[in-house]
C-alpha positions in Angstrom: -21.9 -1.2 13.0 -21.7 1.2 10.3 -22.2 4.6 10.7 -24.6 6.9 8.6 -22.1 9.3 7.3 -18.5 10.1 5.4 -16.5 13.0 4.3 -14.5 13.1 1.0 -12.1 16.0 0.6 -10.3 16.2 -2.9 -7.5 18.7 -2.6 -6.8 20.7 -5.8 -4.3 23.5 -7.1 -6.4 25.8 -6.5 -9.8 24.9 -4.8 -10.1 22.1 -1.9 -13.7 20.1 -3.0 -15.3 18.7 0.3 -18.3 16.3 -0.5 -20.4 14.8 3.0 -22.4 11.7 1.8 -24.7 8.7 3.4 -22.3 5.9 3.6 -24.4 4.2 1.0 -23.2 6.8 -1.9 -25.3 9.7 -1.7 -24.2 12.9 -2.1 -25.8 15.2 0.9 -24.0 18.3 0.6 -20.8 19.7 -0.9 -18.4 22.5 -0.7 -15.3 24.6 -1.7 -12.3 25.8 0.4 -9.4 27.4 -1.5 -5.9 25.9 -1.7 -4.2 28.5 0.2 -0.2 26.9 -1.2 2.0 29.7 1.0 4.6 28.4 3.1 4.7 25.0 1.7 0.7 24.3 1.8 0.8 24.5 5.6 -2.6 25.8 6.1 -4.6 23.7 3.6 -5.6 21.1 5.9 -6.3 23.4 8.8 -8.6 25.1 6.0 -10.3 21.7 5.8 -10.6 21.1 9.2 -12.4 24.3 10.1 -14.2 24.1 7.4 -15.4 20.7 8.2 -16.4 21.3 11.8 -18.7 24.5 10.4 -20.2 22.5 7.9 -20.9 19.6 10.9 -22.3 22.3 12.8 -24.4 24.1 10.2 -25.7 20.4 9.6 -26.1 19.6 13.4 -24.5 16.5 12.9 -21.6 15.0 15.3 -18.1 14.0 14.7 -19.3 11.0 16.2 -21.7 10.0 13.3 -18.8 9.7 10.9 -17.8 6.4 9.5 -14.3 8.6 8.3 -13.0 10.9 6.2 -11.2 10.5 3.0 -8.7 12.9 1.6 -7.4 12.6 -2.3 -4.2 14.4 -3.4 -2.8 15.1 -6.5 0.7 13.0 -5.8 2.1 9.7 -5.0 0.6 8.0 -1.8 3.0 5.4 0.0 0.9 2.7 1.3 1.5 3.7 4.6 0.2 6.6 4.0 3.5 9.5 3.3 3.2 11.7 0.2 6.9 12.9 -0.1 5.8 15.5 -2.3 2.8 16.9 -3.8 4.3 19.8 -6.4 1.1 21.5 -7.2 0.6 22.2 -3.3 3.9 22.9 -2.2 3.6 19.8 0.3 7.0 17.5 0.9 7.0 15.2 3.7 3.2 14.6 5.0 0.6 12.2 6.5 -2.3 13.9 5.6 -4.5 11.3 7.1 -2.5 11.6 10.2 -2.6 15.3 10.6 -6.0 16.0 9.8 -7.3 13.3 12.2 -5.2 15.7 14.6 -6.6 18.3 13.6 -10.0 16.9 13.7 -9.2 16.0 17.6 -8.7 11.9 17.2 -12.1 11.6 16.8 -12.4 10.4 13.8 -10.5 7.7 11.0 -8.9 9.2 8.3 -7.8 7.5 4.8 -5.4 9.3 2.1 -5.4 8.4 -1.6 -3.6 9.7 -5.0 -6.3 12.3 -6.5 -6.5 9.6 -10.0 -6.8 6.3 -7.6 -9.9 8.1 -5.8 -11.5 9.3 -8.5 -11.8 5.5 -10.1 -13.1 4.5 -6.6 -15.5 7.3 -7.1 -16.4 6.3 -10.8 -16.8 2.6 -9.7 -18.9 3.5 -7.1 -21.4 5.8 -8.2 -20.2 6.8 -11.8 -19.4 5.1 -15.1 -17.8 2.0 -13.4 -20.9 1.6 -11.4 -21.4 -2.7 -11.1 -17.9 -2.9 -11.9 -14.9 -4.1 -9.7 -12.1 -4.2 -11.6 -11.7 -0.8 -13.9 -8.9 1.6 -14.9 -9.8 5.2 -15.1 -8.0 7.5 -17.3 -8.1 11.0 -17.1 -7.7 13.2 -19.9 -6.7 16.7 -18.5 -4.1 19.1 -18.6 -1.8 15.8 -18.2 -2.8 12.2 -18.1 -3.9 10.2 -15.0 -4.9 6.8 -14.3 -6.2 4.8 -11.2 -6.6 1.0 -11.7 -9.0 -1.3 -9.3 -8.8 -5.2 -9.5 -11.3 -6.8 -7.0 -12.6 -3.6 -5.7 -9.6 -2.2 -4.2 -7.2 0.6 -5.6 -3.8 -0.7 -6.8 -1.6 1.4 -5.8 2.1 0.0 -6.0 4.7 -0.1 -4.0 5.7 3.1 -4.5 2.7 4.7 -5.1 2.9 4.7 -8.8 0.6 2.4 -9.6 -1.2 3.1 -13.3 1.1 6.3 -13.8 0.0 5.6 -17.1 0.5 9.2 -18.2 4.1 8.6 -18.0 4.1 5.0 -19.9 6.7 6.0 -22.8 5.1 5.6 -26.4 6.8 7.4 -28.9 11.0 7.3 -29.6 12.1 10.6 -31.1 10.5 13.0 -29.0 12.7 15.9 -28.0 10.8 18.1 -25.8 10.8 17.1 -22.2 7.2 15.8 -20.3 6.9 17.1 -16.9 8.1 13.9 -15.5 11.5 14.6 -16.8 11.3 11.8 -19.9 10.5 11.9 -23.7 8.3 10.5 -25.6 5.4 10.1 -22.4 1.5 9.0 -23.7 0.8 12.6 -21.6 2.7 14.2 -23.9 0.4 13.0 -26.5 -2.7 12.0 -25.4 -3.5 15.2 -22.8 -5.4 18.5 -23.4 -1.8 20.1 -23.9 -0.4 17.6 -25.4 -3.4 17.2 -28.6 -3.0 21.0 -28.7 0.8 20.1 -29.2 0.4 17.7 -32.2 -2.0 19.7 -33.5 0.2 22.5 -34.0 3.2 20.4 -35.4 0.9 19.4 -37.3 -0.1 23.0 -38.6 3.5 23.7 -39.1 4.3 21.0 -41.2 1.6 21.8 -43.8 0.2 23.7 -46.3 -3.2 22.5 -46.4 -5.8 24.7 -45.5 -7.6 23.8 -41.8 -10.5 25.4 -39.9 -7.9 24.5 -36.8 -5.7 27.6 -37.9 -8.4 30.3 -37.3 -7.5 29.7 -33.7 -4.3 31.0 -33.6 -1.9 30.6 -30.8 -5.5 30.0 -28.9 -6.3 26.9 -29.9 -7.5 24.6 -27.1 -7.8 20.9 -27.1 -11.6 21.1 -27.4 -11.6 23.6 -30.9 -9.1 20.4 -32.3 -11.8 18.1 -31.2 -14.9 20.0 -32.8 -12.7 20.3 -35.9 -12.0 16.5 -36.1 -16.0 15.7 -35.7 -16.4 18.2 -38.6 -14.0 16.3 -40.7 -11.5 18.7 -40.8 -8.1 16.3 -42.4 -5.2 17.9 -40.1 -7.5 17.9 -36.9 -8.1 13.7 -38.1 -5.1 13.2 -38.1 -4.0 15.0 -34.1 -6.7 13.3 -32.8 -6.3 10.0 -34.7 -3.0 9.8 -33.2 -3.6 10.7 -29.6 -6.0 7.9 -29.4 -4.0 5.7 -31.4 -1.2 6.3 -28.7 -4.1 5.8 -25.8 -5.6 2.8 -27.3 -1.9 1.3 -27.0 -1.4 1.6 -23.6 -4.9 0.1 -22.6 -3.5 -2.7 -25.1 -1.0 -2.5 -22.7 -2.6 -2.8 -19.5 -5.2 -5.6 -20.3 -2.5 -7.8 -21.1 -1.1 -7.0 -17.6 -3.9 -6.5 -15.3 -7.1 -7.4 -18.0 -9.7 -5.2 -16.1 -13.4 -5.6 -17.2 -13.6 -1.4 -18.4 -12.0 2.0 -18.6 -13.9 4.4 -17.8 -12.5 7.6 -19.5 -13.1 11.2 -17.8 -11.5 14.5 -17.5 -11.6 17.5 -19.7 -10.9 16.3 -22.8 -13.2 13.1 -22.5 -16.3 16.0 -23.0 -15.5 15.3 -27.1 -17.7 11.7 -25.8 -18.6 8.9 -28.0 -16.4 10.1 -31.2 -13.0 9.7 -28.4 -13.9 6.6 -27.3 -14.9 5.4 -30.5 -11.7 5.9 -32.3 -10.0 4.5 -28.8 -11.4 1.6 -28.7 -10.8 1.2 -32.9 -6.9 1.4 -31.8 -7.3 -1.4 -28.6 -9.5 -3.9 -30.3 -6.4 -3.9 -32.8 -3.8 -4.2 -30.4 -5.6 -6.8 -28.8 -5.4 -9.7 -30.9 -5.1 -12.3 -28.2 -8.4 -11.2 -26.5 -11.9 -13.0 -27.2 -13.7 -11.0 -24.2 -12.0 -7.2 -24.4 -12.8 -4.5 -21.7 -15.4 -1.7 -22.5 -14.7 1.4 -22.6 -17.0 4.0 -21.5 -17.4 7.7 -19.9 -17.3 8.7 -17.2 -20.1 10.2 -15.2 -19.5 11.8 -12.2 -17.5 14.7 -13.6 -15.4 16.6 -11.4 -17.3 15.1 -8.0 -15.2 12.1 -9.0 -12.7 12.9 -6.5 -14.9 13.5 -3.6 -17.2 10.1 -4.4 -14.1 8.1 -3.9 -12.6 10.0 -1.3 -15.6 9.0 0.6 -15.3 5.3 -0.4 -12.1 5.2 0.7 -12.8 4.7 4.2 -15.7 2.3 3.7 -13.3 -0.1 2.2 -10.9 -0.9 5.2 
């Protein structure tokens, strides 16, 4: 028999998000810890752990009434449950599901997921992707993220780099290096930095006169956006191309997987329906072949994404 409750803990750079929900999706409380990254990340889960166990007492509620908790990370998840590194913590070589069941006292199951996997559990759960179960959710931050779900459960690859799609290589001639060591990555392109990037080759390579250039060396991904919807020619043209570049690799991904939606979220998806407009303008034409195409939607839940389906993942085992 299930039990009434679940934890979902989504560990950032710099906060820890901790979400404790009904184990039919809703959201009863939620809190912050901060990512203390010294020595390697070695006290972020201890962090959690006493954090949890205050937050169980302030609630009166037992260990015991806990179907699990879920923990998402922002790296590659073995299935078996290793992260060999997380980058942005300072973690190499863990089982966070292990340890923090240890440090929970073995009373309770843990899961572990990639921080972009658990956030489309989260979106198909309770957000955007709500009725759905087969959806890839991109993420449109400071770099690209992706989590794709076929028959309700997260594929993650063998390797844990299932739906990388920030790292899919889409344009030949690029010379500055991603952060995954290649050129030429949709990330590079398609990301909050990287529309801020094009914009200002952009900039650089003409004359014409753009509200864009006001902004200076200041210019964010959101003033390109706000200049696009006005109509401003070289802000067009970023923007047409970042989607252009995104709407290729959904292309790309319904003729390998064919999920029924994306649901697009992060920072950058806050432009709303003009983004996924011009998106799905660029997939409907690279998608020839398909009668019945995916929908592509916003997402909803924000930046509780990652605690949602953190929680879900342990009512899926």
């Amino acid at each position: 028999m299930m039990k009434q409750y679940c934890v979902g803990i989504d560990v950032g750079g710099t906060t820890v998000k901790c979400g404790l929900f009904t184990t039919d999706g809703s959201l009863k409380d939620k809190w912050e810890v901060p990512t203390r990254k010294e020595e390697e990340g070695r006290f972020i889960l201890p962090d959690v752990a006493e954090a949890l166990k205050k937050k169980l007492a302030e609630t009166n509620l037992s260990i015991d009434e806990l179907e699990g908790i879920g923990i998402g990370v922002p790296g590659p998840v073995e299935p078996d449950g290793y992260v060999h590194t997380c980058v942005n913590l300072g973690w190499k070589g863990h089982w966070p599901a292990k340890e923090l069941c240890e440090l929970m006292d073995g009373k309770v199951h843990c899961a572990v997921g990639n921080d972009a996997n658990v956030a489309a559990l989260g979106e198909m759960w309770q957000g955007g992707g709500k009725g759905h179960d087969n959806l890839l959710m991109v993420t449109l931050g400071t770099g690209v993220g992706g989590g794709l779900i076929l028959d309700g459960h997260v594929v993650a690859g063998v390797h844990g780099a299932g739906a990388e799609i920030g790292h899919i290589h889409v344009r030949d001639g690029e010379q500055e290096t991603c952060n995954c060591g290649g050129h030429g990555c949709l990330e590079q392109v398609a990301s909050a930095t990287g529309i801020v990037r094009e914009a200002m080759r952009n900039l650089k390579a003409s004359s014409e006169a753009s509200a864009m250039r006001e902004f200076g060396d200041q210019l964010s991904a959101k003033d390109v956006c706000d200049c696009a919807k006005a109509g401003d020619a070289l802000a067009v043209k970023t923007i047409r191309t970042s989607m252009r570049y995104l709407g290729l690799v959904l292309a790309t991904v319904s003729m390998i997987a064919d999920p029924e939606l994306y649901v697009i979220g992060g920072g950058v998806s806050r432009a709303g329906q003009y983004l996924i407009d011009l998106t799905k303008q660029y997939y409907e034409e690279y998608t020839p072949l398909l009668n019945k195409k995916a929908e592509i939607v916003l997402a909803t839940l924000g930046n509780d994404a990652g605690i949602y389906g953190s929680a879900r993942l342990v009512l899926t085992r």
